[in-house]
VEXVEX-883759 format. One record per residue: x, y, z of N, C-alpha, C in turn; residue in one letter; residue number from 1. Coordinates in steps of 0.1 Angstrom, whole numbers. Example, Ala and Ser with C-alpha at 12.3 -4.5 7.8 and 13.67 -1.06 7.14 Angstrom:
<vexbas>
     n.X     n.Y     n.Z    ca.X    ca.Y    ca.Z     c.X     c.Y     c.Z   residu   num
     132     -57      78     123     -45      78     132     -33      78        A     1
     128     -22      71     137     -11      71     129       0      79        S     2
</vexbas>
This chain:
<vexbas>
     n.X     n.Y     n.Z    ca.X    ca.Y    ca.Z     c.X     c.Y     c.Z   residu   num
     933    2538    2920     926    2550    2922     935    2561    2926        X     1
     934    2576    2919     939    2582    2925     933    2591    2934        X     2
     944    2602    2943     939    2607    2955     927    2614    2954        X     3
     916    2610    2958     906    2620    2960     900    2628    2973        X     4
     907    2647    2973     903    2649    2988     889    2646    2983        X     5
     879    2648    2981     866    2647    2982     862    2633    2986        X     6
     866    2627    2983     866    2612    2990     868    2611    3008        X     7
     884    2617    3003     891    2620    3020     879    2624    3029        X     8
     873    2633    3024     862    2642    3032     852    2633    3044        X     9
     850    2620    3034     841    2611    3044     846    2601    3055        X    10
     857    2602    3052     866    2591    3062     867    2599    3075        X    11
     865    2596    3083     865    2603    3099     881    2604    3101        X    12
     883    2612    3114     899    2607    3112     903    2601    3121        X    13
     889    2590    3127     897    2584    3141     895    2567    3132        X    14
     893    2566    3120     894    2552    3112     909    2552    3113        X    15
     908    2536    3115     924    2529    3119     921    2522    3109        X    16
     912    2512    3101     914    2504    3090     905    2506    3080        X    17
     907    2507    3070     898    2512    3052     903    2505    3045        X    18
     888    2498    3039     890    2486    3027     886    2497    3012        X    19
     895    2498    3005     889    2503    2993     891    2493    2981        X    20
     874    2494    2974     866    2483    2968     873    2493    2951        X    21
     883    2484    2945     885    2488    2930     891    2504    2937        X    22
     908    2495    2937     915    2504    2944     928    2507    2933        X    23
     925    2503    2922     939    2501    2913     952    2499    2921        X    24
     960    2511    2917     974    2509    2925     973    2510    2934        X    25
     965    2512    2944     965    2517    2957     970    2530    2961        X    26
     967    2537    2952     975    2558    2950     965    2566    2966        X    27
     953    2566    2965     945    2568    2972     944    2565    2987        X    28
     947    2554    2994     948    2551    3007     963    2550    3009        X    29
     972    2548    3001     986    2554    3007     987    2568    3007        X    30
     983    2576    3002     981    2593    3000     974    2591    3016        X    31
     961    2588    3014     957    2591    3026     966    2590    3042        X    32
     968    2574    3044     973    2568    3050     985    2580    3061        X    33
     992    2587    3046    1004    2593    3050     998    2608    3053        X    34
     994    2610    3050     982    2628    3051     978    2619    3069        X    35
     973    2613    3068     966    2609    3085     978    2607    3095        X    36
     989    2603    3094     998    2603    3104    1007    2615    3104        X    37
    1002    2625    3094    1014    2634    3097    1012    2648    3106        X    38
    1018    2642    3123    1015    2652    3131    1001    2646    3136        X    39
     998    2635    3138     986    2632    3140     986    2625    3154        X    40
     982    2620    3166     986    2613    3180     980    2600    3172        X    41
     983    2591    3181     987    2577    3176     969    2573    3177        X    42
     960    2578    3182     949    2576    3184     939    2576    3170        X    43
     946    2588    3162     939    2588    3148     949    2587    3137        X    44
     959    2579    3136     963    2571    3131     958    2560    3122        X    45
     958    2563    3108     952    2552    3100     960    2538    3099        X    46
     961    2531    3107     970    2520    3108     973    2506    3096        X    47
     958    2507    3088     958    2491    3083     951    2501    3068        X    48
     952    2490    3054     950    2499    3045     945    2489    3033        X    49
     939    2486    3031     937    2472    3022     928    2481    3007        X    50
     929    2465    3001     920    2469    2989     918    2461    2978        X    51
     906    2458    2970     903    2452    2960     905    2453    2947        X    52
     911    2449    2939     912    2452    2927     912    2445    2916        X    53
     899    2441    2903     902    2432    2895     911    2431    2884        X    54
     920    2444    2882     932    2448    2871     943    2439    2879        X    55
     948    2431    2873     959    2423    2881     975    2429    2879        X    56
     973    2439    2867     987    2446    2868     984    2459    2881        X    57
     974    2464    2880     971    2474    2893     970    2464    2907        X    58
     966    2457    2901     960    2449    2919     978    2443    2925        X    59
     988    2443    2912    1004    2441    2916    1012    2450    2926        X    60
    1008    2461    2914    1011    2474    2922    1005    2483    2932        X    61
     994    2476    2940     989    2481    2948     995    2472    2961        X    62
    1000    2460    2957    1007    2453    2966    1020    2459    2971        X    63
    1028    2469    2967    1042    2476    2969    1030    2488    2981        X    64
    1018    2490    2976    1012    2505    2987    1005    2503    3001        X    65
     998    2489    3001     986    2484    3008     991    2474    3019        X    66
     984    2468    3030     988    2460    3036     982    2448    3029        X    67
     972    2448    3026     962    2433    3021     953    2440    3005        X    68
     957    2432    2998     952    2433    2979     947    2423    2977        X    69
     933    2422    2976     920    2412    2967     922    2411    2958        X    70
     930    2400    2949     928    2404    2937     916    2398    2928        X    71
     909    2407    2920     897    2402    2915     883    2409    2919        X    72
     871    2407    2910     859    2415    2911     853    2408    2923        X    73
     848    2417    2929     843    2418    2943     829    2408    2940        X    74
     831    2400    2947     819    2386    2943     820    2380    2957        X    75
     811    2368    2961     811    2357    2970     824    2355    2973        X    76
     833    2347    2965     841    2344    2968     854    2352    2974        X    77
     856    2361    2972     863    2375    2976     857    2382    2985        X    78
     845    2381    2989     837    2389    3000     841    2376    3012        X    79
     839    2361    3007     848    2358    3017     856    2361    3023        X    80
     866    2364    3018     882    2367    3026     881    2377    3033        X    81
     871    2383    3032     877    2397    3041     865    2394    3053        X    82
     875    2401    3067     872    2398    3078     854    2401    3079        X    83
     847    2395    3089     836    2407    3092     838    2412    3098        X    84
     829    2423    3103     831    2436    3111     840    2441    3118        X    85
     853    2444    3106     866    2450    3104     865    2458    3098        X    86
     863    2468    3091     862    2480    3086     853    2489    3090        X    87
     861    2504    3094     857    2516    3099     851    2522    3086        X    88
     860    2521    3077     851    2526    3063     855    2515    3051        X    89
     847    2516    3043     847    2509    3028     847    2519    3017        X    90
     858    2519    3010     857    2532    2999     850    2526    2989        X    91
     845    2532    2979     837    2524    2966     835    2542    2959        X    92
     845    2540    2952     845    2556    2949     845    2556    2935        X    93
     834    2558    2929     833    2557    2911     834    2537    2909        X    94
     824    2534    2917     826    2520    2917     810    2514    2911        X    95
     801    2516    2922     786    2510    2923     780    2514    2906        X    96
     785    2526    2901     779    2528    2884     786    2517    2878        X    97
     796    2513    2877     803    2496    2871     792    2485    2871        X    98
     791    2481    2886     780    2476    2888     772    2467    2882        X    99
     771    2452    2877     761    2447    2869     747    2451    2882        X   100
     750    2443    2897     740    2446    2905     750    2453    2921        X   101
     748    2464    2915     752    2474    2929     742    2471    2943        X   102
     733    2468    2946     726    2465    2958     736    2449    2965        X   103
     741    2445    2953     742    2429    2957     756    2432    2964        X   104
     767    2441    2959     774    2445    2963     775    2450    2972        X   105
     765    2459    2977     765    2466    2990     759    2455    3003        X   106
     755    2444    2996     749    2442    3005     759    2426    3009        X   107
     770    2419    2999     782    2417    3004     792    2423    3016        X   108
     790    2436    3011     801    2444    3020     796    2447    3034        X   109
     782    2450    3033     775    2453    3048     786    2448    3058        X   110
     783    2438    3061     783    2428    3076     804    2427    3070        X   111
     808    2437    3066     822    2439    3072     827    2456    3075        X   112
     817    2458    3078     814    2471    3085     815    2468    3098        X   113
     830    2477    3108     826    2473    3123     819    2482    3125        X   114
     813    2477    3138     800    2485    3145     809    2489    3157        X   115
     804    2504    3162     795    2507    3157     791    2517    3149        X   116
     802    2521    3147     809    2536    3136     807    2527    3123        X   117
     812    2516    3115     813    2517    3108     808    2520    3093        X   118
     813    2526    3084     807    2534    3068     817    2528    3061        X   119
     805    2532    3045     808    2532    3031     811    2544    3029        X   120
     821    2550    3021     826    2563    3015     822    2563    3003        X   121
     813    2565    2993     806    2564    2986     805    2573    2977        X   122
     812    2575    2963     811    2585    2952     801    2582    2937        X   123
     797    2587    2939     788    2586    2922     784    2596    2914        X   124
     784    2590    2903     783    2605    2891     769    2609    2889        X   125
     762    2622    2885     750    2628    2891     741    2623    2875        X   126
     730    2618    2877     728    2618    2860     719    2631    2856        X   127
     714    2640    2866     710    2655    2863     725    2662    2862        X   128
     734    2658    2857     746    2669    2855     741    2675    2843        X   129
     735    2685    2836     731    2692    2829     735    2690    2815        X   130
     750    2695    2818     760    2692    2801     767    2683    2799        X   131
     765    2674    2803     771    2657    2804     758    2649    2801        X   132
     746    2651    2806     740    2641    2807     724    2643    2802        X   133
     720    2652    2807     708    2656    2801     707    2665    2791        X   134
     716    2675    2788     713    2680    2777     717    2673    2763        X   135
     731    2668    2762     726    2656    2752     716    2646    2747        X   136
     709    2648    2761     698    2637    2761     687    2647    2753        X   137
     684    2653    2756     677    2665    2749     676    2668    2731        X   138
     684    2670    2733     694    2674    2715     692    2667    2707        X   139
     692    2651    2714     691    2638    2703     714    2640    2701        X   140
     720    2640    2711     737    2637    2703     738    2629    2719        X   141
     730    2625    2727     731    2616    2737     743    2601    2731        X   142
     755    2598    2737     760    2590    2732     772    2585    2746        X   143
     771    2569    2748     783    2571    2753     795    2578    2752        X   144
     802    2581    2763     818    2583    2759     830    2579    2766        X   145
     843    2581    2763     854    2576    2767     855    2575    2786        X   146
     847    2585    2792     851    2591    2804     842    2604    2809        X   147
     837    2602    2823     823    2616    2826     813    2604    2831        X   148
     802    2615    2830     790    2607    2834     786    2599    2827        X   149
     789    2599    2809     781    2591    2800     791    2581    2799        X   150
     802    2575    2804     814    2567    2809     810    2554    2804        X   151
     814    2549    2791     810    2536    2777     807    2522    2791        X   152
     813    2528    2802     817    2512    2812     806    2511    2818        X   153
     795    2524    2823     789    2523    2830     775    2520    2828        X   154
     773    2509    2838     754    2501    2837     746    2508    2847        X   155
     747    2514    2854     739    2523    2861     742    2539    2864        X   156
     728    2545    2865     724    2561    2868     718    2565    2878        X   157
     721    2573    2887     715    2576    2897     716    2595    2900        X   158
     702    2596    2906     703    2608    2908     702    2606    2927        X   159
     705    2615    2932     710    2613    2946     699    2603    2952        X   160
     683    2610    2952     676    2603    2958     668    2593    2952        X   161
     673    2584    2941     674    2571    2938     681    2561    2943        X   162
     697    2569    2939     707    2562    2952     708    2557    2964        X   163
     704    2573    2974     699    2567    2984     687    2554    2989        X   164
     675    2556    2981     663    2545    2977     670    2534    2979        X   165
     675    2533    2968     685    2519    2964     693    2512    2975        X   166
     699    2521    2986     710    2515    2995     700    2514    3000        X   167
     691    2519    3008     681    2520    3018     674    2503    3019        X   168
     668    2505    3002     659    2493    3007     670    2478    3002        X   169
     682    2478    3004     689    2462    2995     698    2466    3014        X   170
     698    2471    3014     706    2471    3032     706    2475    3043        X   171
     692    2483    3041     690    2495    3052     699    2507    3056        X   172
     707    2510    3043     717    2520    3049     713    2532    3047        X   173
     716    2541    3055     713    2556    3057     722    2567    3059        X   174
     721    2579    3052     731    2588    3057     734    2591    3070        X   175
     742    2590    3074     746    2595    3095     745    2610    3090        X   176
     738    2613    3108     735    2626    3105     747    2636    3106        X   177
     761    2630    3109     774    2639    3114     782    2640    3096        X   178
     771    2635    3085     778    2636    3074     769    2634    3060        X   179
     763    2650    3058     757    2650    3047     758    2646    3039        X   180
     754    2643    3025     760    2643    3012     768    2655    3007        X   181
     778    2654    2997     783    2665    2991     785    2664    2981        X   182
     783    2678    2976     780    2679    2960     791    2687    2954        X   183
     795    2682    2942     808    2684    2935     801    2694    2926        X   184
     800    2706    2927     794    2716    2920     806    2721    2906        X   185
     803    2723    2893     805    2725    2880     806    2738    2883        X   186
     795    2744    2883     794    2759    2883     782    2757    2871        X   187
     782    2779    2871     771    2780    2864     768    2776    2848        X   188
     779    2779    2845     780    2771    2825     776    2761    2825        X   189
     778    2753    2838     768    2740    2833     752    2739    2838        X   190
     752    2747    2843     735    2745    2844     724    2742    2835        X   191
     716    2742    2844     702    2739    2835     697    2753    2835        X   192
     693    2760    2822     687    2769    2821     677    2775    2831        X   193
     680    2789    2832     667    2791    2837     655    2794    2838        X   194
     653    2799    2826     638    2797    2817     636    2781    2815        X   195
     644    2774    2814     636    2760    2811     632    2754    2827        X   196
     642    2759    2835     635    2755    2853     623    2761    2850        X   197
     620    2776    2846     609    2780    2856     598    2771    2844        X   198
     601    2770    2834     592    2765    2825     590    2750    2828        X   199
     594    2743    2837     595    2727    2843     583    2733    2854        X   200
     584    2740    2861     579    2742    2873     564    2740    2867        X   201
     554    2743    2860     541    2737    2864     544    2721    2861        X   202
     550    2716    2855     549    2703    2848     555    2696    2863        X   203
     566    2698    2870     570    2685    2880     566    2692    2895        X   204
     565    2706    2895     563    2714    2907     577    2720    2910        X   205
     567    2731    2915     582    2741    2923     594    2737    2929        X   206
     593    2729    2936     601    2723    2945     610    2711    2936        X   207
     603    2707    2927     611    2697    2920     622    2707    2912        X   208
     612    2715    2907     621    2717    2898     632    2729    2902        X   209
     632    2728    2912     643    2741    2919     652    2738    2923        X   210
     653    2719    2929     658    2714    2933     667    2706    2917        X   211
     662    2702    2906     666    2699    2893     679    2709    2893        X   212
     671    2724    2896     682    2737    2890     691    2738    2898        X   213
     693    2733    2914     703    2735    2919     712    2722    2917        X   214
     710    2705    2914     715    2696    2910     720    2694    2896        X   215
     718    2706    2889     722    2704    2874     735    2705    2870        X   216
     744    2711    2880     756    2715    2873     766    2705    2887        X   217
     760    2698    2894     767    2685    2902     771    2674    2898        X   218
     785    2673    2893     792    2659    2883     791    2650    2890        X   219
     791    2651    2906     795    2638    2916     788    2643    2925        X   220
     781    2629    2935     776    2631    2948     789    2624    2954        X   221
     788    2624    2970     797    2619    2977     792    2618    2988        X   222
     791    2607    2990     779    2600    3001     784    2588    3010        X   223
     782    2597    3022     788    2582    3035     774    2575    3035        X   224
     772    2560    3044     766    2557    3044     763    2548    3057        X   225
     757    2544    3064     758    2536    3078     746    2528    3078        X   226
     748    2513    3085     735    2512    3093     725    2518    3097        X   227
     713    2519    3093     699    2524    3104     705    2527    3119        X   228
     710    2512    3126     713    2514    3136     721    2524    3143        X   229
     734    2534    3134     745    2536    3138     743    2553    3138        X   230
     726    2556    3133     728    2566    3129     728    2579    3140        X   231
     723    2573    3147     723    2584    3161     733    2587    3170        X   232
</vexbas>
């Protein structure tokens, strides 16, 4: 994986250890790693740096970046190895859409979440992205593709608050309130028209569909995640 600040964004800066789930080379938490100690007191210091990876030429080369490399798809057996409640955060960044069953996965990783801080850093591609995803769908030229939201690899779609549904009820996880979601905004070219919003609005309601018009041109959510318990 490479560096993503928007990823960065959800990692606190007093996490000392981050497991990232399909980490390729490990580009991403040594970027970070080094970005967190520089000029930083020893207290928020990212110390320990690990990561999963089922590309075994990536999961090689993530061994020269990482302290500890899974190598292999995150299953029973590999959810073994890793400690419980050892991780301040879990990255899974363009991961859960891979996913044959993303709940089953989150719900492996739970219980190596330490308590009582610890989160998921969580990125996913928006399926109301407007010119990626629904307006093809529209047209009738809807088709996978190489890379984006319509991405040939991916078995699942999610619009924020499906997502959320989904962690909620396979784990009880919730957004902490010190960390909204954030939205990777396109801009206006990709929107959803605005005559077709106001023309949705008797059909799903105002509020739905205003809420459509401000989510249409969002390629990526980016979403921490925590225990019920952790959220206050």
């Amino acid at each position: 994986a490479t560096f993503s600040p928007h990823v960065a964004l959800l990692i606190p800066d007093g996490a000392r250890r981050v497991l990232d789930v399909g980490c390729g080379a490990g580009l991403f938490l040594e970027q970070l790693r080094a970005d967190r100690r520089d000029g930083r007191p020893d207290q928020h210091m990212l110390l320990r740096v690990e990561g999963v990876e089922p590309d075994p030429v990536a999961a090689a080369a993530a061994t020269q970046r990482l302290d500890a490399v899974y190598e292999g798809v995150l299953d029973e057996a590999i959810a073994a190895q890793l400690p419980d409640a050892a991780y301040d955060v879990i990255v899974l960044s363009d991961v859960l859409e891979h996913a044959v069953a993303p709940d089953r996965l989150l719900a492996l990783l739970a219980p190596k979440l330490a308590p009582p801080h610890g989160r998921f850093a969580v990125s996913i591609p928006n399926m109301r992205f407007w010119s990626e995803f629904a307006r093809p769908y529209l047209d009738g030229s809807w088709d996978y593709a190489p890379h984006g939201v319509r991405d040939r690899t991916h078995l699942r779609w999610y619009t924020l608050a499906s997502f959320l549904a989904m962690a909620a009820a396979c784990c009880d996880l919730v957004v902490p309130d010190d960390t909204p979601p954030l939205r990777v905004h396109f801009g206006d070219d990709h929107k959803l028209p605005v005559d077709l919003a106001h023309a949705l609005a008797p059909i799903v309601g105002q509020n739905e569909a205003a809420a459509l018009y401000d989510e249409s041109d969002v390629r990526q959510f980016l979403v921490a995640l925590v225990p019920r318990r952790t959220t206050t």
